[in-house]
N, C-alpha and C positions, 0 to 999 in steps of 0.2 A: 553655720556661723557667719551667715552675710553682715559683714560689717562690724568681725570683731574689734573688739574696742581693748575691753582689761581683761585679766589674769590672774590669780593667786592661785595655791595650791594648799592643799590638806590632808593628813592622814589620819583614816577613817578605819578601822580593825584591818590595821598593816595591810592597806590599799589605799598606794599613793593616788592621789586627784586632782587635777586639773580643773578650775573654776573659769569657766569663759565668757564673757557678757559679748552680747553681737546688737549693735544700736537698728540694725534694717529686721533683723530677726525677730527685736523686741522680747530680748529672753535671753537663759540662762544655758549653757551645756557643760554637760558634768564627763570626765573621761580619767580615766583607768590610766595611767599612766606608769605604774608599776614596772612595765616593761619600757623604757622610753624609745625603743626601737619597734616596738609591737601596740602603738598606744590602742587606746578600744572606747568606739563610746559608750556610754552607760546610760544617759538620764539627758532630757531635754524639755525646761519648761519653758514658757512664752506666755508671754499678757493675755490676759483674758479675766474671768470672772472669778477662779480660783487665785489667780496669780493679779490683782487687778493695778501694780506700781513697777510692772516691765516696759512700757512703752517707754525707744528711746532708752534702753538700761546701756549703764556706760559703766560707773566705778563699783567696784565690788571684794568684797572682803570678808573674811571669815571669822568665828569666835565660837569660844563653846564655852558654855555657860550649865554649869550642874549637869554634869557629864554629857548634855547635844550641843551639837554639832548644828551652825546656822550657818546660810548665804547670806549676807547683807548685800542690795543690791540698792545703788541711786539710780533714778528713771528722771529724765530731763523732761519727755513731754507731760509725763504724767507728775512730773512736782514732785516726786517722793522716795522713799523706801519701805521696800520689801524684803521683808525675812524670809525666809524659806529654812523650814527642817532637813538639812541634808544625814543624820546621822545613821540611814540609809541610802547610801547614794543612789540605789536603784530604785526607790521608792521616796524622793521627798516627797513636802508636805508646804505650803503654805501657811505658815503660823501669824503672820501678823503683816501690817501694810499701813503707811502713816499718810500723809499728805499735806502738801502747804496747806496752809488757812491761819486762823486764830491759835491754835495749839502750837501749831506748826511755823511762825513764821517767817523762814526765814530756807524754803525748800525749794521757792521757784528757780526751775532749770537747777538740780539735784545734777552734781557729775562726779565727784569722788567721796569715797567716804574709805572711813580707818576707825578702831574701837580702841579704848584705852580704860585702864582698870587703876581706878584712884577709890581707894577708900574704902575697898571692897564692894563697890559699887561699879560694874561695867556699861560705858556711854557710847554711843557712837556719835561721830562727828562727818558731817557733811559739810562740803561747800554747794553753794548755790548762783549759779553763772547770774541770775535772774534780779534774784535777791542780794548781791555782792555782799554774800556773809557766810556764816556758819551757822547752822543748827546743828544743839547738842541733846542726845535723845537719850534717856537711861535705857538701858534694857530691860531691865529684870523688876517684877514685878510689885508694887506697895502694899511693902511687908505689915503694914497696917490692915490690911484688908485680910479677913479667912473668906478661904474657898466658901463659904455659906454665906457671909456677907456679901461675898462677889455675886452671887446667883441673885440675893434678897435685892439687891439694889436693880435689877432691871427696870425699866420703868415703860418700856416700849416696845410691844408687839404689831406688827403691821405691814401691809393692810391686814386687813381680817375679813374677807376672806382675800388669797391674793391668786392672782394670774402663774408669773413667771417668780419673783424673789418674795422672799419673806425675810423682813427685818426685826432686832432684837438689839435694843437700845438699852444701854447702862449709863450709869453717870460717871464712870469709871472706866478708864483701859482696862478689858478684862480679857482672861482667856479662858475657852470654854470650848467642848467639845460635842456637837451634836449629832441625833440619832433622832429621823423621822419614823413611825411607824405608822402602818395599816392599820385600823381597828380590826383585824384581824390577827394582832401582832406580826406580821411578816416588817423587818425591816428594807426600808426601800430609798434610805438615801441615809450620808452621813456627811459632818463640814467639822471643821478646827479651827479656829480664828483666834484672836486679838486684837482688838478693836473698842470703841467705843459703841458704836452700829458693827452689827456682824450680818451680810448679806448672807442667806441662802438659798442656793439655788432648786427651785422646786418646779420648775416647767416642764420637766420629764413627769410627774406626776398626774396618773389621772384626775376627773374630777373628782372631790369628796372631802371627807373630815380625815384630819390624821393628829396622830400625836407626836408632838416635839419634845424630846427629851432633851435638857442641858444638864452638864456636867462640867463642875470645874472640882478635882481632885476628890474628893468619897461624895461633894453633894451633890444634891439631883432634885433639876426641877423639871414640871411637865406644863406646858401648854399645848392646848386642842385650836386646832386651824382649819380652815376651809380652801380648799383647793379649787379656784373655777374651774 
């Protein structure tokens, strides 16, 4: 926890938790507090390619939303927020990652953030050291959209063949969960996202064809890819 910064707390199946952002760490640490004289730690995530809105994470905040359980985390170098599934605390998840720009603008230098639920609609709200404002980001997903239209609407696969990531472009925030497979069916990589572009990481892969499975809620789609 070099350079922890914030705090909040959460009870997760009657196991109290500690949420702690550390800005030198560049990440999250999850701890077991249950005991406050015995604490313990549990869970340690940091920036990187699953986690890619921790560098520089400062304000952080929790919500749950249709029974899970998330980290909301603002990352100052990286512009943004990161969710993270905690409703495992020993096992989160990366579910989503926003960033300044066009959609976003208003995330440069991200340092606290807090959620509020107006209208049955949950938003979170950031300030931004960079951008002297707030952005205000809904959560929960446009109820407009079914799981099948969410998949139909990709519109971007690439590269083809690719090196290191493989990208998967919507015109829509979407969330979706994937499953790479061997043409031998052996599965050999899985990712969870939310995103407009959802990166995966396939560089552990040998070279060759595989198949990408996405899943968002009963639908399913497949693309075949090439692996240098």
């Amino acid at each position: 926890m070099d350079g922890a910064w914030d705090i909040t707390t959460v009870v997760i199946g009657g196991i109290t938790c500690a949420l702690v952002t550390a800005i030198y760490d560049d990440g999250v640490q999850i701890m077991d507090i249950s005991n406050p004289e015995s604490p313990k730690r549990v869970k340690k995530v940091t920036d990187g390619t699953d986690y890619p809105e921790l560098d520089d994470a400062h304000g952080i905040t929790k919500v749950v939303i249709e029974g899970n359980t998330y980290a909301l985390v603002a990352s100052v170098i990286d512009d943004g927020v990161q969710i993270i599934d905690i409703s495992n605390p020993a096992s989160p998840s990366a579910v989503a990652s926003v960033s300044d720009g066009e959609t976003y603008p208003a995330l440069d230098g991200a340092r606290g953030i807090t959620t509020v639920v107006i209208g049955g609609n949950t938003y979170a709200l950031v300030v931004s050291s960079n951008d002297d404002g707030v952005q205000i980001i809904q959560l929960e997903d446009d109820p407009t959209f079914s799981a099948e239209e969410i998949l139909e609407q990709s519109v971007l696969l690439y590269p083809n063949p690719a090196k290191s990531h493989l990208q998967v472009e919507y015109t829509h925030p979407t969330q979706a969960s994937y499953t790479v497979y061997a043409l031998t069916g052996q599965v050999v990589a899985t990712a969870q996202h939310y995103h407009l572009v959802h990166s995966i990481n396939i560089s552990q892969l040998s070279s060759g064809t595989y198949l990408l499975q996405a899943k968002s809620g009963k639908e399913e789609k497949y693309y075949h890819f090439i692996k240098e």
